[in-house]
N, C-alpha and C positions, 0 to 999 in steps of 0.2 A: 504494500500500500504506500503510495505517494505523500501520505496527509495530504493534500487537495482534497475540499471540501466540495466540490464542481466534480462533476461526471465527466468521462474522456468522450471528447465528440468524436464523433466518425466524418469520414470525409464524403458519405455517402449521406448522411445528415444535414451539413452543413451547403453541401447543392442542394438538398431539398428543398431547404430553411429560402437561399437565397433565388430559387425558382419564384417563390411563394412572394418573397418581396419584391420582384420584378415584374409578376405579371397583377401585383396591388398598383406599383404604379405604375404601369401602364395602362391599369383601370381608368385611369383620371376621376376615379369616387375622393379621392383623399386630398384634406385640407393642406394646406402649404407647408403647415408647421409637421403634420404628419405624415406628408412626402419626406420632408427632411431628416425626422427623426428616420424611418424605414431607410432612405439611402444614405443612413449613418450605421445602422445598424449592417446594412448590405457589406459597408466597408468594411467592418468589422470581420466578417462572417469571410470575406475572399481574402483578409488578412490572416486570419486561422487557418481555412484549408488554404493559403502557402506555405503554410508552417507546417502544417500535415504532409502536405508532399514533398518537402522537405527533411522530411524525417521519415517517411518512407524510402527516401532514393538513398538516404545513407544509409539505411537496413539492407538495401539492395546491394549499395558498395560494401559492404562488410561480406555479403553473402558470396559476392561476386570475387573479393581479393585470397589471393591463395594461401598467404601470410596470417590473415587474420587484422589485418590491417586494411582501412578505407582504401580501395584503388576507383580512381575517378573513372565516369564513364565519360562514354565519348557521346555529347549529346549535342548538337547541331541548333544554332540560334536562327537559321534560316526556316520560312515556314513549309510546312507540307506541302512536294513537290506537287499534288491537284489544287493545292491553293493558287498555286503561282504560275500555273498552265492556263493562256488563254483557251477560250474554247472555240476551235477551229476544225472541228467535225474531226480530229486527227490527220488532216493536212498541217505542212510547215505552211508556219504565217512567211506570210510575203515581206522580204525585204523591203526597208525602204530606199524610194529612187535613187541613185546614185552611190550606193554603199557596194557595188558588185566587186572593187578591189577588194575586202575581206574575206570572202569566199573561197575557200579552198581550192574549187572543182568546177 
């Protein structure tokens, strides 16, 4: 036992929690002052679960390192390769005019 007097949130909780205050306001029922307080409370809530995932990937680096020692992953800041694919039926997008010196072939 921790002593903490608070229950350990789950990270499966805390999306719930923050589903629930996202689609209150985007009800537009709620007064100004209780928009505000909800997307205070929102902040709160995506500041826990990054600290929950945070403390899940080092349980992961611990499980992952052979020593028994954290070894870092290799985790890529660039976003998911279908994020950043225009959608061009799976043809190559067309060059623009004048750029044809780059092209390899």
């Amino acid at each position: 036992m921790t002593g903490k007097s608070e229950k350990r949130e789950e990270y499966g909780d805390v999306v719930a929690r923050l589903k629930a205050i996202v689609e209150s306001l985007e009800g537009g029922e709620l007064s100004l002052e209780a928009s505000l307080d909800r997307f205070a409370e929102g902040v709160k809530l995506v500041k826990q679960g990054e600290r929950l995932l945070s403390e899940a990937e080092k349980k992961i680096e611990q499980l992952l390192s052979d020593d028994g020692r954290a070894a870092p992953l290799e985790v890529s800041d660039a976003p998911a390769p279908a994020a950043t694919k225009p959608a061009t039926g799976g043809r190559k997008p067309a060059a623009p005019a004048g750029d044809d010196e780059d092209v390899p072939f």
